[in-house]
C-alpha positions in Angstrom: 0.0 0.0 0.0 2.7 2.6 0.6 4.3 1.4 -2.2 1.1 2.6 -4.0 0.9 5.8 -2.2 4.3 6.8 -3.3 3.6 6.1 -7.0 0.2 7.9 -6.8 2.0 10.8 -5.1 5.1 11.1 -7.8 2.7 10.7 -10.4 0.7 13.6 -8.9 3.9 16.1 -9.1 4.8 14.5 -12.4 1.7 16.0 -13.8 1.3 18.9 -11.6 5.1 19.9 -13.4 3.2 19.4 -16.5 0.6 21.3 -16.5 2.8 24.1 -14.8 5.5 23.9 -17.4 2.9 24.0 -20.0 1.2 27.2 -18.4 4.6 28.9 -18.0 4.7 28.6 -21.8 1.8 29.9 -22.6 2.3 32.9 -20.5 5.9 33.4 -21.9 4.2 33.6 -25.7 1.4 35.9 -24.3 3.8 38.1 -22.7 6.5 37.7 -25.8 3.7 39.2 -28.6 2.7 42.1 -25.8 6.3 42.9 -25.7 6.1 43.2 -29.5 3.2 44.6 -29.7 4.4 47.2 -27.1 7.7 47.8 -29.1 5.6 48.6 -32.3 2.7 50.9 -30.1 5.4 52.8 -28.8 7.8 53.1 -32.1 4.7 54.6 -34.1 3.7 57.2 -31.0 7.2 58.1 -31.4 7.6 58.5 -35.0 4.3 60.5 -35.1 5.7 62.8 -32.9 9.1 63.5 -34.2 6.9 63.6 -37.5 4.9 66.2 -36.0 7.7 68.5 -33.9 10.2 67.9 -37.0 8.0 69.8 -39.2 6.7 72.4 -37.0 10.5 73.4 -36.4 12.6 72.4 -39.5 12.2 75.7 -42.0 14.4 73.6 -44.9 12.8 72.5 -47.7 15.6 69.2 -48.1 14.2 67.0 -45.2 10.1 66.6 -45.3 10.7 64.4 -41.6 12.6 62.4 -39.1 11.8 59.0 -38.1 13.4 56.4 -35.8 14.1 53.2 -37.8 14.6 49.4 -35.0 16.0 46.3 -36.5 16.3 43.4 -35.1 20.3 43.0 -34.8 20.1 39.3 -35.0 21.7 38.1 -32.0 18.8 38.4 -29.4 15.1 38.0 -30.3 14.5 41.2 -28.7 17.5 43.1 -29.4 17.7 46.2 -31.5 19.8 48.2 -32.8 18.5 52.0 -33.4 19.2 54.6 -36.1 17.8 57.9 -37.4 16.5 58.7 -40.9 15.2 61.6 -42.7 12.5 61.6 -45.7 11.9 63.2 -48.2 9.4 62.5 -50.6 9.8 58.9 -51.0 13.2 58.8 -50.1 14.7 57.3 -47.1 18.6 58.1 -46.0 20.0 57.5 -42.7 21.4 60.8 -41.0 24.4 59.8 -39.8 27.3 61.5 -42.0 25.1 63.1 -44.6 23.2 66.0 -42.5 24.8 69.3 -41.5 25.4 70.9 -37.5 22.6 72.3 -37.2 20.5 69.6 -38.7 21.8 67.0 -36.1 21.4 68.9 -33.1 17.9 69.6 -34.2 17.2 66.0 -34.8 18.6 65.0 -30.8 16.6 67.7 -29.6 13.2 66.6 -31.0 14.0 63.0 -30.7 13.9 63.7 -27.2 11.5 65.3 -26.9 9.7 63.0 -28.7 10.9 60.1 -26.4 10.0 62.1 -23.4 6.2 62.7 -24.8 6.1 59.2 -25.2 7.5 57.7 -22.0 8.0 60.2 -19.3 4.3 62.0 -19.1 4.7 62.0 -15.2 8.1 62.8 -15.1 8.4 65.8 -13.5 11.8 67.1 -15.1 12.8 67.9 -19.0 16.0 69.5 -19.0 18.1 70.8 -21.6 21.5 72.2 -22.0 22.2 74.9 -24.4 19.8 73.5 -27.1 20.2 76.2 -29.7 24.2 75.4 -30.3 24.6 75.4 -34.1 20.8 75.9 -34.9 20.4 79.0 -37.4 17.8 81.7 -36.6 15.0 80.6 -38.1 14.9 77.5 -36.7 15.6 78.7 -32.8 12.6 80.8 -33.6 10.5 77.6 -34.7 12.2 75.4 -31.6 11.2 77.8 -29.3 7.6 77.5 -30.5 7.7 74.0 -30.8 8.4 74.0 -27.5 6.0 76.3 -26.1 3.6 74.0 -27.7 5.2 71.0 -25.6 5.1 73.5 -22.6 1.1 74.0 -23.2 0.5 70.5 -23.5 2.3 69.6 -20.1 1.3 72.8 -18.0 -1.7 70.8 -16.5 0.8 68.4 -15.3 1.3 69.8 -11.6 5.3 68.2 -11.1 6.1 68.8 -14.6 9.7 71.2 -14.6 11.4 72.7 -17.5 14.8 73.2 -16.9 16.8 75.0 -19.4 20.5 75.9 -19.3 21.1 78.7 -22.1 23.0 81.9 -23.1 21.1 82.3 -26.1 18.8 85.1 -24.8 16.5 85.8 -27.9 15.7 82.1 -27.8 14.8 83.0 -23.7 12.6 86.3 -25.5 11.2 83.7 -27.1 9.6 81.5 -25.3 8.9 84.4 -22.8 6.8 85.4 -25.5 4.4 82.3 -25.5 3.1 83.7 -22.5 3.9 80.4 -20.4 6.5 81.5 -18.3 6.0 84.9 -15.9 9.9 85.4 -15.4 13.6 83.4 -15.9 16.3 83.4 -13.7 19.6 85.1 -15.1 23.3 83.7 -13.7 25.9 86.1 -14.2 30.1 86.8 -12.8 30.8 89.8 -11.0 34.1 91.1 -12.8 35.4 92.5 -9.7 34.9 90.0 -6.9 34.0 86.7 -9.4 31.2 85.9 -7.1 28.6 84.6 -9.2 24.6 86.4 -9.2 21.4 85.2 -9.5 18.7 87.5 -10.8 15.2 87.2 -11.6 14.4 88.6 -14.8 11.0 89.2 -14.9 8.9 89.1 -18.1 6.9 91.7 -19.2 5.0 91.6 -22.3 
């Protein structure tokens, strides 16, 4: 009769490891095409955002829009490997080595903002260091609108912070302008003792 028991019992956790096994597969496919499916949801958010920011900004008439191309890179199911390319017209080119200055740090600006839109919604901070370096006039003009628009679509957020470290002070003007922002605070050196002051500068339209 133990004898019995015993085989009854092993049997029992034979199956049990069965059935288990066979459920931890099916979850692993469920969860494998949500990843996927994830990965594509958040790839098209993305791209329709750099789509729109790219073109509210960009005042060329080479480079209709930006989008962010993943490929698999073959040596993990759910590896990628990430690059940047600009349309136009029907064209496709990556950026890398065929875009000027200006163009690039254009592109890493909106991509991150773009990223930020799409994953950071209740992050309280944005920051961004001097982002007009090597951008011409007309497009600081059109950044700084683009975000004011970003700025206007975040306000209601309660811990959203823009932080932004600049000495371009017509972009500043600029998004003064929008009417978001009341004042800025302005760091400067004193010549004579090199003691650094803080200001507030405020706006006044």
């Amino acid at each position: 009769i133990i004898i019995i028991i015993i085989i009854i019992i092993i049997i029992i956790i034979i199956k049990t490891t069965e059935l288990a096994c066979a459920d931890l597969e099916q979850y692993y496919v469920a969860l494998d095409k949500a990843l996927v499916s994830f990965h594509e949801k958040k790839m098209d958010e993305i791209n329709e955002i750099l789509k729109e920011l790219w073109q509210t900004t960009y005042n060329g008439f080479d480079i209709d829009t930006i989008r962010i191309r993943a490929e698999n890179d073959g040596s993990k199911k759910h590896s990628f490997n990430y690059r940047v390319v600009m349309l136009k017209g029907e064209i496709e080119l990556d950026m890398r080595g065929r875009c000027s200055a200006g163009q690039k740090v254009l592109a890493s600006l909106v991509v991150r903002l773009a990223l930020a839109e799409t994953f950071c919604l209740h992050c309280g901070i944005l920051a961004l260091d001097e982002p007009t370096t090597n951008l011409d006039r007309n497009n600081v003009d059109s950044f700084a609108k683009a975000l004011s628009q970003v700025i206007a679509t975040r306000q209601q957020n309660k811990s959203f912070q823009l932080i932004i470290i600049t000495h371009d002070e017509d972009f500043v003007q600029k998004l003064n302008e929008s009417g978001l922002s009341d004042f800025h605070w302005k760091i400067s050196k004193d010549s004579r003792t090199q003691h650094s002051i803080v200001e507030r500068i405020d706006y006044t339209p």
